[in-house]
C-alpha positions as CSV (number, residue, x, y, z in Angstrom):
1,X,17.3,20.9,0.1
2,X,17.3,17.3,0.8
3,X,13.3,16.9,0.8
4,X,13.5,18.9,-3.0
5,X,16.4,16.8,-4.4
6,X,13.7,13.6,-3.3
7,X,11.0,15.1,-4.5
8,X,12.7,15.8,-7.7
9,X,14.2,12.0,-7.7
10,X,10.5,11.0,-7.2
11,X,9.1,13.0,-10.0
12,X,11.4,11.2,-12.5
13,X,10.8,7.8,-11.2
14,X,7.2,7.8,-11.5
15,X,7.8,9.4,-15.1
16,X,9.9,6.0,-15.7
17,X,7.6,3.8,-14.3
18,X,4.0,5.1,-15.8
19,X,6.2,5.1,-19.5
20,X,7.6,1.4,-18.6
21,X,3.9,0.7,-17.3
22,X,6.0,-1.3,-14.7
23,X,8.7,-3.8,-15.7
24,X,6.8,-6.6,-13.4
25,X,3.6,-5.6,-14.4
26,X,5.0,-7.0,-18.4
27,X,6.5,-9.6,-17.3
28,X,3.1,-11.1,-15.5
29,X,0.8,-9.7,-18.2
30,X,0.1,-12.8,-19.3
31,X,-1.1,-14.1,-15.9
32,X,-2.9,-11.5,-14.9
33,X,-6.7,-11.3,-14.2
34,X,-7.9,-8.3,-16.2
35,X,-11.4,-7.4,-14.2
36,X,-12.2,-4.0,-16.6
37,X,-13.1,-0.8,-15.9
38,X,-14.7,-0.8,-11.7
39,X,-16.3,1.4,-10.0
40,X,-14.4,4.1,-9.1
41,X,-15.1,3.5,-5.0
42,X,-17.2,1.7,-3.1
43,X,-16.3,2.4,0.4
44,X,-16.8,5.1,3.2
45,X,-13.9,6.6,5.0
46,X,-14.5,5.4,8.6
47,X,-11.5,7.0,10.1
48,X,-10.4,10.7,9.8
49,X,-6.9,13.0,9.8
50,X,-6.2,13.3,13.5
51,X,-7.5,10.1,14.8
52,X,-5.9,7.4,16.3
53,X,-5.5,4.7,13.4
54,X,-7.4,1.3,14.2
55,X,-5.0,-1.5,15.8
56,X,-4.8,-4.6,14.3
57,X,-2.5,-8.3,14.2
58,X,-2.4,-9.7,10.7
59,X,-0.6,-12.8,9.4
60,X,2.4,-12.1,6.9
61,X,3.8,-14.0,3.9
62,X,6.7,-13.9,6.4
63,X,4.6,-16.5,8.9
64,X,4.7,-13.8,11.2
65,X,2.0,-11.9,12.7
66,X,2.4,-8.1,12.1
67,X,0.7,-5.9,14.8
68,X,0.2,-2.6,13.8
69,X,1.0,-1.3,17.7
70,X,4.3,-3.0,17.0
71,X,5.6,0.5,15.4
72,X,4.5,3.0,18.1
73,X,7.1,5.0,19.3
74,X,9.6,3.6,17.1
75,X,8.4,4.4,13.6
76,X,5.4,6.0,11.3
77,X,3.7,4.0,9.4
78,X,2.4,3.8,5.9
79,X,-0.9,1.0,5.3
80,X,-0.9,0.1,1.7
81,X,-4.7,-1.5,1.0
82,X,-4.9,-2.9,-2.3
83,X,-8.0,-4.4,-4.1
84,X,-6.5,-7.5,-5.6
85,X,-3.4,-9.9,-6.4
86,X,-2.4,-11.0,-9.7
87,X,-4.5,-7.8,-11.2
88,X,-2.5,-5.5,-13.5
89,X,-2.9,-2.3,-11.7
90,X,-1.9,-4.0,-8.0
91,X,1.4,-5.4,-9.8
92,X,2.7,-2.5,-11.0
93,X,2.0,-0.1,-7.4
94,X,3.4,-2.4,-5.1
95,X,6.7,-3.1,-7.6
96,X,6.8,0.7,-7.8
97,X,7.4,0.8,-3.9
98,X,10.6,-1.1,-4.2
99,X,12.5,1.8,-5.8
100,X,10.9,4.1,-3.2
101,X,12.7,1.7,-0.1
102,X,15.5,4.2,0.5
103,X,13.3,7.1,1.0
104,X,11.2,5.0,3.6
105,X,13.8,4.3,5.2
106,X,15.7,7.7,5.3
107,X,12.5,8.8,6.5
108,X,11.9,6.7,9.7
109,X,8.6,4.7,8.2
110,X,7.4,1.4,7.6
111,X,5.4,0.3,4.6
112,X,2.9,-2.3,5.3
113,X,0.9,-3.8,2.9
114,X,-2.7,-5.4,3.5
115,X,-4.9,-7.2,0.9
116,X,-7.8,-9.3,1.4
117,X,-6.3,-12.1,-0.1
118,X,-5.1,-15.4,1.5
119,X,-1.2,-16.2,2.6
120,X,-0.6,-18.4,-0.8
121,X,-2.1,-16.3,-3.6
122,X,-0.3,-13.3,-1.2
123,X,3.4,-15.3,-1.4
124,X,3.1,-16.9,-5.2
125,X,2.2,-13.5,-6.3
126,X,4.8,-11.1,-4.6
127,X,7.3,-13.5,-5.7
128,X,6.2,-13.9,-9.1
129,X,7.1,-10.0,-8.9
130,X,10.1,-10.4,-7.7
131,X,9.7,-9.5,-4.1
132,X,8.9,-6.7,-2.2
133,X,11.1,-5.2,0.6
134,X,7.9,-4.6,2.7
135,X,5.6,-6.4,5.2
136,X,3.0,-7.8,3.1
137,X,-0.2,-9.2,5.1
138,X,-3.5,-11.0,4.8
139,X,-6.8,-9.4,6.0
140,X,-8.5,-12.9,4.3
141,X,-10.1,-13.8,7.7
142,X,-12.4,-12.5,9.1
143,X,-12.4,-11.4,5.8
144,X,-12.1,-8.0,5.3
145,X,-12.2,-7.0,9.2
146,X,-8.8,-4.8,9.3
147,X,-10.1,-2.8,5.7
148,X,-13.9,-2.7,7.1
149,X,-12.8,-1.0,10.2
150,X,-10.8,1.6,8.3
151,X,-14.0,2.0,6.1
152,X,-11.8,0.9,2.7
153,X,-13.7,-2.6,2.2
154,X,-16.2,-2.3,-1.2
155,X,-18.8,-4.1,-1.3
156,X,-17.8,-6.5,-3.7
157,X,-15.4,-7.8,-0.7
158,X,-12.3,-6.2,-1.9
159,X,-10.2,-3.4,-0.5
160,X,-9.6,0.2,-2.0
161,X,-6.9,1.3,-3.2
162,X,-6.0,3.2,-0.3
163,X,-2.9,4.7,1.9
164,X,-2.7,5.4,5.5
165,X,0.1,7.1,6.9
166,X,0.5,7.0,10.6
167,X,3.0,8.7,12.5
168,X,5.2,7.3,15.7
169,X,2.4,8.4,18.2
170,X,-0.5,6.4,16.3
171,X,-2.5,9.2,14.8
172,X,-3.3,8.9,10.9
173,X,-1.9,11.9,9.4
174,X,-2.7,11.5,5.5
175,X,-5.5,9.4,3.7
176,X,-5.8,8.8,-0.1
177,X,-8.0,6.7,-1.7
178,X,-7.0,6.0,-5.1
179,X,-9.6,5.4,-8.1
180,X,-9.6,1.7,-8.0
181,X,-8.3,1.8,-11.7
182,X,-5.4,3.4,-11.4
183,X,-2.1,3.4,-9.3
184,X,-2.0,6.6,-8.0
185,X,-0.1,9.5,-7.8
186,X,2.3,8.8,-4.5
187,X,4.6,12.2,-4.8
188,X,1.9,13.5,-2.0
189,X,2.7,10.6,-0.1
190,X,6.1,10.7,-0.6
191,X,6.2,14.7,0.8
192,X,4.2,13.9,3.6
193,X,6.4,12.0,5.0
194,X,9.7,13.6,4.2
195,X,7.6,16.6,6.3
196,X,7.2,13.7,9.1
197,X,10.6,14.3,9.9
């Protein structure tokens, strides 16, 4: 019952959010970078369902490094790659996770997420949106090295759109990669890990 009340709680959110088109994502319109319409993907998958996700240490906008090893045993994880900062569709996903925090959290998982970008763009621009309630790190250097090994980084240099989830043991136990141009739908994220638990 509970997983179907959060499913249906979901459903409505992301309703609210797509016709809103993401109160943050207005806000910054104006400073936004607009890159057009990308290619779709331009990545290949390097990791598979089953396999033990890729370790990693990455700096946060916290000044902490984040090791993803940090979690096992104690929590799953969910990687959130993202292509850009201070890009329209990138401002309104990671926003979008904020309302979501209580089901994380219910739910025994972390959100993480990584972008290719440095610390400062990374801090200026999640607090020009307000903040987010996650981890957010910086794969700037060696650029790229944490999404290459996952197979996510295009070859323009930046990441996919892309989510990892990762239970308590380490194994990766759902993969998306989203069109570059759009957010995504999450609701199979969102049941994956309610069936986590």
């Amino acid at each position: 019952m509970k997983r179907y009340i959060l499913l249906l709680f979901f459903s409505v959110f992301i309703f609210l959010i797509e016709a809103g088109n993401s109160a943050y994502a207005v806000i910054l319109e104006e400073q936004l970078y607009k890159p057009g319409k990308m290619k779709s993907q331009a990545s290949m998958l390097k990791v598979s369902l089953g396999d033990e996700a890729p370790d990693f240490t990455l700096p946060s906008i916290d000044d902490k490094n984040i090791s993803l090893r940090s979690f096992r045993g104690r929590k799953n994880v969910v990687l959130s790659f993202i292509p850009a900062a201070w890009t329209p569709v990138c401002s309104a996903q990671w926003p979008e996770y904020n309302m979501m925090q209580a089901v994380f959290e219910d739910n025994d998982t972390v959100l993480v997420g990584i972008s290719v970008d440095n610390i400062p763009t990374l801090y200026a621009w999640s607090r020009a949106m307000g903040g987010v309630w996650f981890s957010v790190l910086s794969d700037f250097w060696p650029h790229g090295e944490v999404a290459d090994e996952y197979g996510v980084l295009r070859d323009d240099g930046e990441a996919e759109r892309a989510i990892f989830l990762i239970n308590k043991k380490g194994i990766i136990e759902y993969i998306e990669v989203y069109d570059i141009n759009t957010i995504g739908d999450a609701s199979k994220l969102i049941e994956k890990i309610v069936d986590l638990n």
